[in-house]
C-alpha positions in Angstrom: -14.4 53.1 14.2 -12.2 50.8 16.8 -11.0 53.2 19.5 -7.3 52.3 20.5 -7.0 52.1 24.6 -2.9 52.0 25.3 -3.3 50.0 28.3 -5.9 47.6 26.1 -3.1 47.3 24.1 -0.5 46.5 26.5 -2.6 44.1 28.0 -3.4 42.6 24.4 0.7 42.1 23.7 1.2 40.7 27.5 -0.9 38.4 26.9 0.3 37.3 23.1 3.9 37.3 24.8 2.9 35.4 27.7 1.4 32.5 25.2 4.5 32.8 23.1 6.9 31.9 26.0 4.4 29.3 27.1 4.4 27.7 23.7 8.3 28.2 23.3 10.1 27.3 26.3 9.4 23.5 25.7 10.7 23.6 22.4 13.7 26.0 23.8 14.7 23.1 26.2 14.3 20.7 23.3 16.8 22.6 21.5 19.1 23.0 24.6 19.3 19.7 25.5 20.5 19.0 21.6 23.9 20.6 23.0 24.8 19.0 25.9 25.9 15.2 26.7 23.8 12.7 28.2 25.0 13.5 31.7 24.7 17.0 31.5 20.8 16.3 30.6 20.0 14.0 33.8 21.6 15.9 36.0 19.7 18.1 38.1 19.0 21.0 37.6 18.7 20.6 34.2 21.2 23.4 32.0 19.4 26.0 30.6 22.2 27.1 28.3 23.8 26.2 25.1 26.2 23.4 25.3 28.9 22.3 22.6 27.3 18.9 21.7 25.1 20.7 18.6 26.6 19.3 16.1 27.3 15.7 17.6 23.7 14.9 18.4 22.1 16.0 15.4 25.0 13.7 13.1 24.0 10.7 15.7 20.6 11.1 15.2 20.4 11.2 11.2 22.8 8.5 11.4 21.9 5.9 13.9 24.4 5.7 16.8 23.9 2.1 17.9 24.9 2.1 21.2 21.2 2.1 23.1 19.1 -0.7 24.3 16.0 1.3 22.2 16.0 1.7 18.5 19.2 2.8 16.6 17.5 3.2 13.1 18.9 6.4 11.1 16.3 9.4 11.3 17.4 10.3 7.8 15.5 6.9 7.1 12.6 7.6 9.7 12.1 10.8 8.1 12.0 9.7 4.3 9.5 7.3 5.4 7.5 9.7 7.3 7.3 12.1 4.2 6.4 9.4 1.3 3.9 8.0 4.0 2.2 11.5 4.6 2.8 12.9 1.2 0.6 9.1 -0.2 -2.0 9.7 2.1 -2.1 13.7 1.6 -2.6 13.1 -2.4 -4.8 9.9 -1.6 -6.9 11.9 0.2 -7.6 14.8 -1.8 -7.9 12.8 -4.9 -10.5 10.3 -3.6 -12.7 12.9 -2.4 -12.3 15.2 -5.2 -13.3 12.6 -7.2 -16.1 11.2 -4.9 -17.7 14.4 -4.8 -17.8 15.2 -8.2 -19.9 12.1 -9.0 -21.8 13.1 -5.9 -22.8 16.6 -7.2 -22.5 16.3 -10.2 -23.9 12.9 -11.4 -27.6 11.7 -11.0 -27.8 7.9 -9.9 -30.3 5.9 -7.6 -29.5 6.5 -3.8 -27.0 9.2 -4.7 -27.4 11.0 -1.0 -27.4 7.3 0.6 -23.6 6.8 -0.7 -22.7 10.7 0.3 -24.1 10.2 3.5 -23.0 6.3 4.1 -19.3 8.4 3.7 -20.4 10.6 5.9 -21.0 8.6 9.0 -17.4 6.9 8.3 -16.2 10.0 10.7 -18.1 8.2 13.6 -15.6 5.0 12.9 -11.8 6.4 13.0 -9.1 3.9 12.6 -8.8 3.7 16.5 -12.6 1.8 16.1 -11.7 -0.3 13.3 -8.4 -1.1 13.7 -8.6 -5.0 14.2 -10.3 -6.0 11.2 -8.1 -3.6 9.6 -5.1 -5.0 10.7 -5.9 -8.4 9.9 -6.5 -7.3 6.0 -3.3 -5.6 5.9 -1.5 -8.6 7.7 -3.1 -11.5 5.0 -2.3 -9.0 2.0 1.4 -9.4 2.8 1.0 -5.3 3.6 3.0 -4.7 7.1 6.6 -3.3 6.7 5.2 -1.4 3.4 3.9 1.9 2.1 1.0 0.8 1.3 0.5 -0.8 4.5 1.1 2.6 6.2 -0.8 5.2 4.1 -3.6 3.2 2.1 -5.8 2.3 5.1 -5.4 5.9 6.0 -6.8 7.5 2.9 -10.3 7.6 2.6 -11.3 10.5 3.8 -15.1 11.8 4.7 -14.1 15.0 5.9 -12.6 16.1 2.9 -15.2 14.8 0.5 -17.6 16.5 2.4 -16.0 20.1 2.3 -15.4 19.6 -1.7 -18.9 19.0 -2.1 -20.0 22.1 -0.2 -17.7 23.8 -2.4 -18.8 21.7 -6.0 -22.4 23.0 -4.8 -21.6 26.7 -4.4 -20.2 27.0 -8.3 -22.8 28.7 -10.2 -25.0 26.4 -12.4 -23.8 28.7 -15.7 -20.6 27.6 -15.3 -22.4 24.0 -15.8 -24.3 25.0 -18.6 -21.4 27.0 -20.6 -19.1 23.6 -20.6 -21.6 21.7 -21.9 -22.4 24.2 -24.6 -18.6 24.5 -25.5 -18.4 20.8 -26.3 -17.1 19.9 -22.8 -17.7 16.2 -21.0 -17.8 15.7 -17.4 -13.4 15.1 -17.3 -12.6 17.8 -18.8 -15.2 20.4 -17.1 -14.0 18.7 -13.8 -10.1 19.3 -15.2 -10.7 22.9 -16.8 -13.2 23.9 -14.6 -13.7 23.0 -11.0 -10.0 21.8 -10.1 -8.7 25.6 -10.8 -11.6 26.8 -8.7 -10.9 24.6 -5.9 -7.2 25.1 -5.6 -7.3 27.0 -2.5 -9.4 24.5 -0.9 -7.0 21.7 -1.8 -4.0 23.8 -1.3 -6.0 24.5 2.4 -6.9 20.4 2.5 -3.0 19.5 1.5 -1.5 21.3 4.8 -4.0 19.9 7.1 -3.9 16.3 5.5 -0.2 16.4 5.5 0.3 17.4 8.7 -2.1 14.5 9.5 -0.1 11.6 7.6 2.9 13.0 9.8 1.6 12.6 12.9 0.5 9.2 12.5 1.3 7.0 15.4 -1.0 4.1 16.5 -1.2 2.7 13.1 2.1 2.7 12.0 3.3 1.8 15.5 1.2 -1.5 14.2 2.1 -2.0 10.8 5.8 -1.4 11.5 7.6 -3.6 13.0 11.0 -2.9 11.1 13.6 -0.6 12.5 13.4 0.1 8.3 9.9 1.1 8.1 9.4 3.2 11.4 8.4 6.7 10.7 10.0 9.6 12.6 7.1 9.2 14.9 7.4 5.9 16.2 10.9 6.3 16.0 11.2 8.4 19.0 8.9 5.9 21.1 11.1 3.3 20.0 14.3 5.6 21.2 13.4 5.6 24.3 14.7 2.7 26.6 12.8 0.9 29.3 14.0 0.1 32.7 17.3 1.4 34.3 19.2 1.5 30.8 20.7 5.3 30.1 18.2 6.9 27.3 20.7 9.6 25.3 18.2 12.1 25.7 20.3 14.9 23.6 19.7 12.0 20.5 15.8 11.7 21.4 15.5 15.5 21.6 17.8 15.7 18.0 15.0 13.7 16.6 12.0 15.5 18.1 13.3 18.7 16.6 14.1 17.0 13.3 10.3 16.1 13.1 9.1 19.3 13.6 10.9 20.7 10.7 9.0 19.0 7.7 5.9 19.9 8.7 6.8 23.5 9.7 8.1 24.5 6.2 5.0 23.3 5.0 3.0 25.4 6.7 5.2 28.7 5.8 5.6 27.9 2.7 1.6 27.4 2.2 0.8 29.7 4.7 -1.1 32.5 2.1 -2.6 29.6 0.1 -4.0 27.8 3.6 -5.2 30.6 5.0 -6.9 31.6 1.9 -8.4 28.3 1.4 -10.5 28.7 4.8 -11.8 32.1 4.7 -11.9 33.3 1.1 -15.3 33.5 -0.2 -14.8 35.0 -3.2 -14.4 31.2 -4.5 
């Protein structure tokens, strides 16, 4: 039994309020500064309370406002392009190595655990380590400024293949054996079978992956080099001017909290199903 202290808990909720402020107040001043004018941001000290520029930054921001030395690309652009980018190399991903580890677990070839494990050590070489040679194979297949360009080098994924086939390994052999009595080939015990089983994981995989694709920055900060093409992302670097020309920080700040948005409904709406996906054993 788990004896309740009241001061334990006071402490507990302290604490938890404490890291909820610390966590919030960033993004509070984010949101403030949407409201006010440029001049009202760089002044000092900075205001700390609503403003009536709302509206006006947030319609500048979605729709470009041209009148910065940095980039004046529409977000509503920045952000379509940041979700077919993450939503290419979310699927990518979780295709690939559902796939990959299937033949892995399920398959018997010559230097089957040499292949699983040569995917394996491709978590030692991130793009950051292979990102010239990389780059120049994008660049001669006519891939910068694209899609592809943005997402396909991304999607190969070791991490992934890796947790599926943990997962293929723990499915009980009878399962196996009852599919092949039924009739059943390897494509459709992999589309009856495991993929219901593993929907947790994936729905788990999806959120993480997604959030990845997002987030991206060096390589698309690469591979872009269109106003057209630059996902939310860059977008923001590329916002920002250098040198003593005025940066319309209520825009920048419009943008920043525009970016968060996508990824947060993903997360509540998959909450249960992520959750699930990394703690449920019952699998």
């Amino acid at each position: 039994m788990v004896e309740h202290n009241r001061w334990l808990d006071v402490v507990s909720h302290v604490v938890l309020i404490l890291g909820v402020v610390i966590v919030a107040f960033p993004l509070y001043l984010a949101l403030i500064a949407t409201t006010h004018s440029v001049q009202e941001i760089v002044q000092a000290p900075m205001p700390i309370l609503p403003g009536t520029h709302f509206l006006q930054s947030f319609r500048e921001a979605l729709r470009g406002t041209g009148q910065t030395a940095g980039s004046n690309a529409p977000v509503a652009r920045m952000l379509w392009v940041s979700l077919v980018t993450a939503l290419i190399i979310t699927f990518g991903k979780i295709a690939i190595s559902l796939i990959s580890a299937f033949a892995i677990v399920y398959f018997r070839f010559r230097l089957r655990n040499f292949f699983f494990w040569a995917i394996f050590v491709t978590l030692m070489l991130p793009v950051e380590v292979r990102i010239v040679p990389t780059y120049a194979v994008v660049a001669n297949l006519h891939m910068l400024n694209t899609y592809a360009g943005l997402s396909v080098p991304l999607i190969a994924s070791a991490t992934a293949t890796f947790l599926f086939r943990q997962f293929f390994l723990t499915v009980p052999e009878e399962l196996t054996e009852a599919a092949r009595i039924d009739g059943a080939g390897p494509l459709r015990f992999f589309k009856d079978v495991l993929l219901p089983l593993s929907k947790t994981t994936v729905a788990a995989l999806f959120v993480i992956q997604f959030i990845y694709g997002w987030n991206q920055y060096l390589w698309p900060l690469l591979t872009a080099t269109s106003e057209n093409m630059y996902p939310i992302v860059v977008g923001i670097n590329r916002m920002i001017a250098g040198g003593d020309t005025v940066t319309p920080w209520n825009v920048v700040m419009a943008t920043a909290i525009l970016a968060m948005v996508p990824p947060a409904i993903v997360v509540i709406l998959m909450q249960k199903w992520f959750v699930k996906g990394l703690v449920d054993t019952e699998k």
